[in-house]
Backbone as CSV, one residue per row, in Angstrom:
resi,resn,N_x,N_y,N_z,CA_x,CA_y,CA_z,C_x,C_y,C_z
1,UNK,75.155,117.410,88.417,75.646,117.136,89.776,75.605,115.632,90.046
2,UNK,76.550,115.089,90.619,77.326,113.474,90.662,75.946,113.597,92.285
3,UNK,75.566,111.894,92.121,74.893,111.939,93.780,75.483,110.439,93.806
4,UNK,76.959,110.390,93.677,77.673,109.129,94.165,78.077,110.061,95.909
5,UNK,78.131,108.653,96.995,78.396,109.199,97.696,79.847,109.279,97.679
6,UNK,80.396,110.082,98.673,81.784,110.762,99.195,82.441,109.214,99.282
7,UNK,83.506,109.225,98.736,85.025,108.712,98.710,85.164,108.112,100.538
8,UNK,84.783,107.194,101.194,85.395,106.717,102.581,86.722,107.107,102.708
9,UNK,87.299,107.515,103.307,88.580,107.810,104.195,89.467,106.501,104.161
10,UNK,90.348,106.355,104.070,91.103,105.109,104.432,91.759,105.559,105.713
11,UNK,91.302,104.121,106.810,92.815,104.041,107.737,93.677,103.615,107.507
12,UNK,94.628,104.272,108.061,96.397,103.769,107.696,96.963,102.840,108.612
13,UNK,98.121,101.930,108.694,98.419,101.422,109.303,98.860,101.983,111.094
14,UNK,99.455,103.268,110.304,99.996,104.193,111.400,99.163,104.955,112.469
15,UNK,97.780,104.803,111.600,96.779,105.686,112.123,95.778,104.145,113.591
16,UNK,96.499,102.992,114.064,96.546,102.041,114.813,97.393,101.785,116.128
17,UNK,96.597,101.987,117.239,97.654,101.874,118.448,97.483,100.351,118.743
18,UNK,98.313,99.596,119.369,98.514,98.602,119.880,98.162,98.447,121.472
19,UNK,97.012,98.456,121.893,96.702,98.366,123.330,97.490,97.482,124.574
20,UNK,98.030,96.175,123.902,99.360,95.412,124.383,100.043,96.412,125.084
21,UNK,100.097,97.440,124.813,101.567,98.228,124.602,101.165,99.089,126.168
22,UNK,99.862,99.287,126.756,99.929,100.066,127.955,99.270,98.988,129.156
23,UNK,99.922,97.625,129.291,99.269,96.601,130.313,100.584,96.718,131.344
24,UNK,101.331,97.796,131.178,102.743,97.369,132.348,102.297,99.384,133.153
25,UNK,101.400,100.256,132.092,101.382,101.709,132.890,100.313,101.955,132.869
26,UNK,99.215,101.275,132.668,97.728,101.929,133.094,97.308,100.578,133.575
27,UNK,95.799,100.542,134.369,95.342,99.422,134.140,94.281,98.864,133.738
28,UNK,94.971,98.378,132.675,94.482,97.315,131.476,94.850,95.721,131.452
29,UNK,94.709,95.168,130.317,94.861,93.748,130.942,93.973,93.888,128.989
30,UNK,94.946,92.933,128.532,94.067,92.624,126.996,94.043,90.913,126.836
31,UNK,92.976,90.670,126.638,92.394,89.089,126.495,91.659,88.963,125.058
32,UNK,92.815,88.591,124.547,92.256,88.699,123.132,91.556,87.012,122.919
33,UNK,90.354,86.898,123.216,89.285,85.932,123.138,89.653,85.231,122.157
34,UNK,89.252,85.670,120.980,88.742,84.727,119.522,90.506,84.340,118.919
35,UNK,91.248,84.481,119.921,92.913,84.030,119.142,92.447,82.362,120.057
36,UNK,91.865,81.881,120.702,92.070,80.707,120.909,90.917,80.058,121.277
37,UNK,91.074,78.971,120.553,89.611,78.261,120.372,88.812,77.637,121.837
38,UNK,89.823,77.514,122.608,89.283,76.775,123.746,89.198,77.810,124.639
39,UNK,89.255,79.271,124.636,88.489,80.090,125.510,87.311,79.947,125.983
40,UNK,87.122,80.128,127.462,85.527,80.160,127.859,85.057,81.334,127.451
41,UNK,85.487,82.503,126.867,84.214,83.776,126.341,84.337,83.686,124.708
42,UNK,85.150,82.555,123.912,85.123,82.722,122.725,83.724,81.363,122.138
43,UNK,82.653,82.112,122.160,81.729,82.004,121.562,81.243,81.237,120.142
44,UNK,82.336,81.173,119.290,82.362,80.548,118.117,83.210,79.287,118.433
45,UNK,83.885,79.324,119.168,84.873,77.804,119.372,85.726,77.760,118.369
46,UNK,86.648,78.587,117.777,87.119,78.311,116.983,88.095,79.479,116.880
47,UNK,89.482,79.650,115.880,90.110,80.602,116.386,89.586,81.220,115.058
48,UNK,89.616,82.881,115.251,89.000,83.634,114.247,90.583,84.693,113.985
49,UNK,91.375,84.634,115.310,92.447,85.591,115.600,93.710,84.869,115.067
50,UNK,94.474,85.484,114.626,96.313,84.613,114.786,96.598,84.345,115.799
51,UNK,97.219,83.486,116.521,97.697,83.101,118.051,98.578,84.751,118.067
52,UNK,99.376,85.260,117.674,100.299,86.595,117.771,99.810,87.595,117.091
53,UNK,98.411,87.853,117.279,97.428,89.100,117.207,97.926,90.189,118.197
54,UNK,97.847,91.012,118.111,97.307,91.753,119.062,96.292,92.720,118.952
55,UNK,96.018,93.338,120.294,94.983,93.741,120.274,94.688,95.717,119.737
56,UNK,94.557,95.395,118.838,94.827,97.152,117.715,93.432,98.015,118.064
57,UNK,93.728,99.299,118.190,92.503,100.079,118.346,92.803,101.685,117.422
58,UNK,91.678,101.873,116.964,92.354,103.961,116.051,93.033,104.463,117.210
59,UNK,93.567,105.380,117.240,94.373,105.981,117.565,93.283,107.223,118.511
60,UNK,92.038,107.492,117.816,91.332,108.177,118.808,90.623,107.882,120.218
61,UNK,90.492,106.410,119.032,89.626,105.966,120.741,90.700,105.464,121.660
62,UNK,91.686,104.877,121.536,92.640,104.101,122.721,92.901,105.378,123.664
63,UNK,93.085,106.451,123.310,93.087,107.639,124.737,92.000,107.331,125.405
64,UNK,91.021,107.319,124.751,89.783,107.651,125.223,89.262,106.143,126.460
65,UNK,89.877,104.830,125.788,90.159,103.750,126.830,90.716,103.638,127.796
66,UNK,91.969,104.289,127.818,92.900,104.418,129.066,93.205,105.536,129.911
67,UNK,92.083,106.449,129.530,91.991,107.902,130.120,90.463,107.078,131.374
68,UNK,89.513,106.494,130.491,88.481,105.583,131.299,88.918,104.538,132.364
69,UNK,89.880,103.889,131.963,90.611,102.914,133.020,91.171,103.623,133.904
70,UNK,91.764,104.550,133.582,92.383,105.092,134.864,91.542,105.717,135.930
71,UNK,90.261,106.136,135.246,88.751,106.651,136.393,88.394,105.461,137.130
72,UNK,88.163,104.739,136.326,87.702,103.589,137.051,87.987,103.008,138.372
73,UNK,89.975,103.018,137.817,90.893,102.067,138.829,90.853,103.089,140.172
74,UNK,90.943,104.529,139.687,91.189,105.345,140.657,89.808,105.377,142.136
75,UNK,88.237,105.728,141.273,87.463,104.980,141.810,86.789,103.848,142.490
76,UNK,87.706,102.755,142.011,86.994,101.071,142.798,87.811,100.273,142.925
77,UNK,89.345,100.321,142.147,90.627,99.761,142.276,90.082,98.428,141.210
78,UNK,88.941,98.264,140.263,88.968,97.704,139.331,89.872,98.018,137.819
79,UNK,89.484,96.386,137.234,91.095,97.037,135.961,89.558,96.645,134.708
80,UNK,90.405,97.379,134.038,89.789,96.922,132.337,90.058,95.982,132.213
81,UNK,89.606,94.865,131.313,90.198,93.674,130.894,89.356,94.051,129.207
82,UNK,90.531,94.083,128.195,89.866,94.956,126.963,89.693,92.974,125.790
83,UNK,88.706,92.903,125.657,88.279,91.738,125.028,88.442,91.546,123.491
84,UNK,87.819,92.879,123.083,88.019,92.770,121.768,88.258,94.793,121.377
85,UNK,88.880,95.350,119.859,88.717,96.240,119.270,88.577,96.279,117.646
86,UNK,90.205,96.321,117.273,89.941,95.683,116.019,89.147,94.823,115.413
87,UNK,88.307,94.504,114.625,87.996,93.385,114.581,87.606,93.416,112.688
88,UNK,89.125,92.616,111.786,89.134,92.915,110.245,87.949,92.942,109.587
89,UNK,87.755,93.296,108.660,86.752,92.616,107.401,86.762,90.945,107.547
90,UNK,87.741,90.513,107.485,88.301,89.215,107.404,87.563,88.471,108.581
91,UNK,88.053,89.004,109.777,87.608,88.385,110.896,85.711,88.384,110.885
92,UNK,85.575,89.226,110.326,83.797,89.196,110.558,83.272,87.981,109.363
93,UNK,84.325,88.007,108.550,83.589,86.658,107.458,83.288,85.627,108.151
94,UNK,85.040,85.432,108.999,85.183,83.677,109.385,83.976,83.705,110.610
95,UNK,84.037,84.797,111.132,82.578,84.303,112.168,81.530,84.602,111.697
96,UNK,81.168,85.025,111.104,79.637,84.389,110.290,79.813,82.907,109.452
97,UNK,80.962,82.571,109.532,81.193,81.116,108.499,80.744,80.600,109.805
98,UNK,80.757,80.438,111.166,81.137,79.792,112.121,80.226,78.559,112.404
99,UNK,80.096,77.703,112.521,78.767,76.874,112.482,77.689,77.132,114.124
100,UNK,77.948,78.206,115.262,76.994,78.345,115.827,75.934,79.903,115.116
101,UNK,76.997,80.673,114.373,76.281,81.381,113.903,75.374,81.176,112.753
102,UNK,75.797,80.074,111.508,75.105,79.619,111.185,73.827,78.965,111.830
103,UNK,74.111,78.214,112.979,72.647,77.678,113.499,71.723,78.366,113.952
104,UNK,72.552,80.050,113.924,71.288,81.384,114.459,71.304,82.096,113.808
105,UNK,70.625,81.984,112.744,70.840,82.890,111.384,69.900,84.362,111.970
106,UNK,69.198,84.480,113.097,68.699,85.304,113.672,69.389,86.157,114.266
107,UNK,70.464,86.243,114.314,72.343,86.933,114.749,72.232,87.869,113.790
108,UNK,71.549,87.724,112.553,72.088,88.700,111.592,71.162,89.074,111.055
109,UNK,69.739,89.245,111.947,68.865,89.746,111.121,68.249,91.065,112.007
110,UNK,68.057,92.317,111.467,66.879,92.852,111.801,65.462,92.710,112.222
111,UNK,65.048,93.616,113.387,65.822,94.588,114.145,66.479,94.434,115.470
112,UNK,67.439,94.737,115.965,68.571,94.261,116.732,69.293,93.127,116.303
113,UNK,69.827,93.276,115.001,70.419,92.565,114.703,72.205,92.350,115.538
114,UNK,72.723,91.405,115.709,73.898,90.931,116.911,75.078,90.614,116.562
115,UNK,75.238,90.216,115.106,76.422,90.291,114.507,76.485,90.749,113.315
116,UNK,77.391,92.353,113.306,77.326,92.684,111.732,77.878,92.242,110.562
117,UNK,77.293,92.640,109.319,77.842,92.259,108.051,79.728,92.174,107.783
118,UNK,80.558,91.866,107.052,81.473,92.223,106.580,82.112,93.505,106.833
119,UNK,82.794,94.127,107.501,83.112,95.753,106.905,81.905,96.261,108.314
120,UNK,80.642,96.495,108.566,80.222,97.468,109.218,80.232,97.483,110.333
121,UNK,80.077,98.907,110.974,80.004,98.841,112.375,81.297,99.362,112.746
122,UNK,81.777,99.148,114.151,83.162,100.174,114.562,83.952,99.298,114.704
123,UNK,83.842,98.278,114.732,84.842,97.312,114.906,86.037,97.079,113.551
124,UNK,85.601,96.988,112.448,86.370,97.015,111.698,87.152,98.371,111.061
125,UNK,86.718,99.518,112.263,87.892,100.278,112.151,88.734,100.566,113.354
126,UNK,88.623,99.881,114.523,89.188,100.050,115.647,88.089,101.285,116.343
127,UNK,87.489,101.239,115.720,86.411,102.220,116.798,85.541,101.819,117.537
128,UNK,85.531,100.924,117.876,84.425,100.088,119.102,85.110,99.339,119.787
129,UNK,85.530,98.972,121.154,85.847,98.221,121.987,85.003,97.367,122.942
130,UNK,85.138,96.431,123.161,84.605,95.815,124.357,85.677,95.342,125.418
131,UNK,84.565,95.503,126.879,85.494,95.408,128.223,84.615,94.603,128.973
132,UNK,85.593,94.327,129.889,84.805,93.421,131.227,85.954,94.378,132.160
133,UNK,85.218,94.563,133.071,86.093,94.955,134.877,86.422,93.776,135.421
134,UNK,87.577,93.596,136.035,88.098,92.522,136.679,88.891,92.994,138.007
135,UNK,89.142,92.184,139.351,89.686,93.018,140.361,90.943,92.801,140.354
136,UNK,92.008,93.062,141.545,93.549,93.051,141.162,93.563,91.588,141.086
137,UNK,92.951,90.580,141.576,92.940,89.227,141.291,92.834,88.809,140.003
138,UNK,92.331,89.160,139.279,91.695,89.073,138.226,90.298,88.537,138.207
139,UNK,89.855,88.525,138.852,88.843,88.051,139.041,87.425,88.873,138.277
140,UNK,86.569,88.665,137.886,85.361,89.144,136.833,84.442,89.748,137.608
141,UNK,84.455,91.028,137.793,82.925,91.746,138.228,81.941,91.158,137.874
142,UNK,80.554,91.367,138.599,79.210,90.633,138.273,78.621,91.274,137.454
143,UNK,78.245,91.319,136.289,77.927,92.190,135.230,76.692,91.647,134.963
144,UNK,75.973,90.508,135.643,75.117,89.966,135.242,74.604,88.768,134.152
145,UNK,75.629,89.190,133.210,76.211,88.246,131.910,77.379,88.496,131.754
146,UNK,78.290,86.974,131.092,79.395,86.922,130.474,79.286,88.064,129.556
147,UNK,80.438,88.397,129.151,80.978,89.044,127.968,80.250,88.641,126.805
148,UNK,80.172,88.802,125.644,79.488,88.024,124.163,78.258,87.143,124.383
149,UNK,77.688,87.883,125.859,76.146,87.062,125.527,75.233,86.959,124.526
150,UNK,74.633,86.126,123.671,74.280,86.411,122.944,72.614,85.628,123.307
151,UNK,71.536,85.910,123.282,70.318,85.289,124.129,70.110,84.495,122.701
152,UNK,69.221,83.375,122.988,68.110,83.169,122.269,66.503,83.927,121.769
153,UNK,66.370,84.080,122.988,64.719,85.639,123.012,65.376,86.918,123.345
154,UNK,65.930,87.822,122.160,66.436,88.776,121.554,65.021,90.005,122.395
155,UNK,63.600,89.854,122.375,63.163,90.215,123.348,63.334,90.297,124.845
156,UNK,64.103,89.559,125.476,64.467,89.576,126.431,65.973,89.462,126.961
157,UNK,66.565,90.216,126.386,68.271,90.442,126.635,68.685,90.983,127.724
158,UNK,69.364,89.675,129.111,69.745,90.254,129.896,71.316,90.831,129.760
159,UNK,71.998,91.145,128.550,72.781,91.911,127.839,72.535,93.244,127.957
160,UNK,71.121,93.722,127.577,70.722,94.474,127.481,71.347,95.779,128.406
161,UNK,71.173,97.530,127.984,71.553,98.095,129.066,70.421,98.777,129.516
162,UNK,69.323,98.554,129.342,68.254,98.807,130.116,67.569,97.764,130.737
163,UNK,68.015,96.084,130.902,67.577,95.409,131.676,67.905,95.407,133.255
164,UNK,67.138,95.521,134.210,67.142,95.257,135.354,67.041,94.301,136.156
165,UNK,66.558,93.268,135.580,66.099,92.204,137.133,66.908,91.012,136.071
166,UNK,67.610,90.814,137.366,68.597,89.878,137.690,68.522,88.260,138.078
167,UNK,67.243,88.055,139.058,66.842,86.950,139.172,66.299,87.532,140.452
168,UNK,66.061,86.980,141.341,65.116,87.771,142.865,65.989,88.141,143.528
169,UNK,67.270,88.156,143.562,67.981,88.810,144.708,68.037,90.108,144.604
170,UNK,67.312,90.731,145.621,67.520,92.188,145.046,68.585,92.979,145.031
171,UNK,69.668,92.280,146.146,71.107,92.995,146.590,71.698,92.949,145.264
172,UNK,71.735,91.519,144.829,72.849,91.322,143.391,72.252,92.386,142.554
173,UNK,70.441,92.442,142.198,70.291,92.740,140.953,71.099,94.595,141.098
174,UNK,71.004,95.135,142.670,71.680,96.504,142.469,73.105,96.598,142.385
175,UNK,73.277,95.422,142.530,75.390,95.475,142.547,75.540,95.198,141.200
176,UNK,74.654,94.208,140.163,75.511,94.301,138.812,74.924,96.158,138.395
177,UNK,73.847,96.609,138.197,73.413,97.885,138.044,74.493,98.767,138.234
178,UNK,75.195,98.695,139.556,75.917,99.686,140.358,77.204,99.346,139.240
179,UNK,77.662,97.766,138.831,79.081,98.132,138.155,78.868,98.123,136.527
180,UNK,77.673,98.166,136.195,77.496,98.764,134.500,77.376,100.016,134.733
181,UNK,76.843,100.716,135.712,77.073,102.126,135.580,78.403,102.634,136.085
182,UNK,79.519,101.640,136.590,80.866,102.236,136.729,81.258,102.597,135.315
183,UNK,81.436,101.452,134.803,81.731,101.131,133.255,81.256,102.366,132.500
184,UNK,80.244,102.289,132.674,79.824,103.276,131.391,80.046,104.670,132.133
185,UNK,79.970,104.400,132.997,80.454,105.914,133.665,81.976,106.585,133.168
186,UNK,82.957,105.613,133.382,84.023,105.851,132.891,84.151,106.000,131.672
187,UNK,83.524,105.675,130.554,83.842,105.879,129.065,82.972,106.876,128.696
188,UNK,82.628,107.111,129.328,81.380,108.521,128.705,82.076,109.467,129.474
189,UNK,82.954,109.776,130.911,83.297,110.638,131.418,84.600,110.812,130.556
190,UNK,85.386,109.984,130.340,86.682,109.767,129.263,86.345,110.857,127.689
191,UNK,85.606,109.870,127.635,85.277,110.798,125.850,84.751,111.970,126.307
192,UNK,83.587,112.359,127.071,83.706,114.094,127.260,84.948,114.522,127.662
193,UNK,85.997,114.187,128.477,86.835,115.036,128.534,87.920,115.198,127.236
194,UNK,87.481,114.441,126.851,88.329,114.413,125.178,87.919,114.985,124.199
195,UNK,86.238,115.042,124.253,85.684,116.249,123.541,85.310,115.088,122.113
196,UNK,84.668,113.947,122.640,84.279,113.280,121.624,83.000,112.579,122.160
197,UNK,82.256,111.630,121.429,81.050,111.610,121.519,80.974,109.868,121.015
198,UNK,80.523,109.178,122.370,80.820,107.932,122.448,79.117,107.366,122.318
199,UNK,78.957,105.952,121.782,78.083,105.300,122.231,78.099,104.155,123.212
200,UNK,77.183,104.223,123.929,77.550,102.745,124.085,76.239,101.911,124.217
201,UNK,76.668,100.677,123.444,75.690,99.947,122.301,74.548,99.525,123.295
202,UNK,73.975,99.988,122.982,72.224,99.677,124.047,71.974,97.911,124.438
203,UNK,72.595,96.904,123.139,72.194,95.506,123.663,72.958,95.059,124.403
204,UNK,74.379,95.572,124.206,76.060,95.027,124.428,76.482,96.148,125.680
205,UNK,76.215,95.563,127.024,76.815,96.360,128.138,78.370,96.663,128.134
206,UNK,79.075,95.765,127.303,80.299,95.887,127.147,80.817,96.390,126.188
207,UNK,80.239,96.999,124.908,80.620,97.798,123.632,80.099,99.284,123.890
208,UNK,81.471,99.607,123.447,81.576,101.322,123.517,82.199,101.586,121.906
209,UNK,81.308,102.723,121.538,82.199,103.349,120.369,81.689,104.612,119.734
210,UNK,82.335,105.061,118.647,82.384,106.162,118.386,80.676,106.206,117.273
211,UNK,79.799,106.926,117.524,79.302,107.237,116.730,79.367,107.010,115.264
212,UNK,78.050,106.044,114.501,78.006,105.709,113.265,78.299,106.795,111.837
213,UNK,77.720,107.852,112.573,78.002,109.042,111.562,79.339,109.761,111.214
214,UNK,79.951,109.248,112.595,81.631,109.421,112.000,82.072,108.691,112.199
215,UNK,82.149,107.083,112.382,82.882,105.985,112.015,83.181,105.510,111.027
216,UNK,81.506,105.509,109.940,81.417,105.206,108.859,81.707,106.004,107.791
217,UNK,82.111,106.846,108.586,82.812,108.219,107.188,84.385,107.260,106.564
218,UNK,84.747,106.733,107.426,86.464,105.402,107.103,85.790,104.411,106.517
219,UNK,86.488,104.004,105.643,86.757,102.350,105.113,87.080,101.320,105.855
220,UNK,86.792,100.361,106.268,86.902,99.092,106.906,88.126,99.063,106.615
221,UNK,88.366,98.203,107.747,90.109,97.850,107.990,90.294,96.548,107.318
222,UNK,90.982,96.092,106.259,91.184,94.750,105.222,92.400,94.269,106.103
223,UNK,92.701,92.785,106.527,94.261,92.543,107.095,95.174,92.479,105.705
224,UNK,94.494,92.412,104.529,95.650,92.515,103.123,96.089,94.161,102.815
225,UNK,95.648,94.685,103.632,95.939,95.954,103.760,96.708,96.748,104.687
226,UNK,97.014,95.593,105.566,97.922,95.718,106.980,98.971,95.051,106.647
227,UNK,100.565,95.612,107.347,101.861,94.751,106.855,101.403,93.202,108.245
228,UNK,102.291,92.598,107.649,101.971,91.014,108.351,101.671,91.115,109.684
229,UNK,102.769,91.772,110.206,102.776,91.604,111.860,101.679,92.256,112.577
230,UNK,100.913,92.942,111.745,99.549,93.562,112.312,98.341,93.023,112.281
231,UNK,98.580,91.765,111.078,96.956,91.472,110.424,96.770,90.555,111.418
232,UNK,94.793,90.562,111.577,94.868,89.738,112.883,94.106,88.140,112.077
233,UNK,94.227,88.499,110.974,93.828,86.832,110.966,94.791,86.194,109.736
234,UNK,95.279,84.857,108.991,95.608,84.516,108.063,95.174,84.491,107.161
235,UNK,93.882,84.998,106.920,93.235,84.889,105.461,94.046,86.386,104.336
C-alpha cells in the first residue's frame, strides 16, 4: 500500500470568476491594492499586481461574496470594497522578496504566523477574500484598523477578532465591534445559506475563507498556468 498523499486537484482557468464583473449589479466596489505602488493600504510599496489585473475569485466562493454584500447593503446601506482574492504562487514570492517583509522576518514565522509561504493558504486558490465596508460615499467604516494591519507585538493585535479595546472611548470601541460583527455576520450568514463552511481568519478581521481541509485538497494557482489576460503578475 502507496502512503504518497492524494494527487491535489487542479484549478482551471474556467473554474475563476472575475469579481470586476458584478461592481455595476450588486454592491461591490474592487480595489485591487498591490496593482499600484503608491496605494495607502498597499503595504509593501511596491507593485506585486499587473496595472490590468483583475480581481479573480473560485467560482464557489464569489456567490458566497455577493450573496454577503447584498445582506449587508440591505441591512446598513454599506458596500463591500473587495481588496484582495486571488492572490498567485507568483504574487506571494514577490512579497516575501519585498524589503519591509524582509525587515520582519517575524511575518513568517510561527505561531501566528502573517504571511504565508509560496502556494499556501486560500489565497492562491481564490478561496480567501479580504474586505473593508465603505458607505455610498465611499468612505471607510471604523474597523478599528486599516485593512493589512500588520502589528509589531503579534501579542497584541488590534487586527485581531477577539480584540476589544479600542483606546478609551467607549462609544467608538462598541461601534468598530458593532461593524466587524456586520461583516462577519454577512459572510457566515452567506455561506450557511449556501451550505458551505467559511472561516474567518481569527488575526485578519478582514479575511474570510473556505476551510483548510478543503482548500488544500486544490493545487495553487501558478499565473504560467493562466492564459495572459488573467495572470495577475508578469513573472
Amino acid at each position: 500500500m502507496s502512503d504518497a498523499a492524494p494527487a491535489l486537484k487542479p484549478i482551471s482557468p474556467d473554474d475563476l470568476v472575475a469579481l470586476d464583473d458584478f461592481t455595476t449589479t450588486h454592491p461591490v466596489k474592487v480595489d485591487l491594492v498591490y496593482a499600484k505602488p503608491d496605494h495607502p493600504d498597499n503595504m509593501f510599496k511596491t507593485k506585486i499586481y499587473r496595472p490590468d489585473a483583475k480581481m479573480w475569485g473560485h467560482r464557489e466562493l464569489v456567490p458566497i461574496i455577493l450573496a454577503a454584500a447584498k445582506i449587508c447593503f440591505e441591512k446598513t446601506g454599506w458596500i463591500f470594497e473587495i481588496k484582495d482574492c486571488l492572490r498567485t504562487f507568483e504574487a506571494q514570492t514577490l512579497m516575501r522578496e519585498t524589503d519591509i517583509v524582509r525587515a520582519h522576518p517575524q511575518w513568517l514565522e510561527e505561531p501566528g504566523r502573517l504571511l504565508s509561504p509560496p502556494g499556501a493558504g486560500g489565497h492562491p486558490r481564490g478561496m480567501a477574500v479580504d474586505i473593508i465596508l465603505v458607505d455610498k460615499n465611499g468612505d471607510e467604516i471604523d474597523m478599528g484598523t486599516p485593512f493589512d494591519f500588520l502589528t509589531e507585538d503579534r501579542s497584541n493585535n488590534p487586527a485581531a477578532r477577539n480584540y476589544t479595546r479600542f483606546g478609551d472611548d467607549e462609544g467608538r470601541n462598541q461601534r468598530i465591534l458593532h461593524h466587524r460583527r456586520v461583516l462577519e455576520e454577512s459572510m457566515m450568514l452567506a455561506a450557511t445559506e449556501a451550505g458551505r463552511e467559511l472561516l474567518p481568519l481569527p488575526q485578519e478581521w478582514w479575511d474570510f475563507r473556505f476551510l483548510k481541509s478543503y482548500s488544500e485538497t486544490f493545487a495553487p494557482i501558478r499565473d504560467a498556468a493562466l492564459p495572459s489576460k488573467m495572470r495577475m503578475t508578469d513573472l
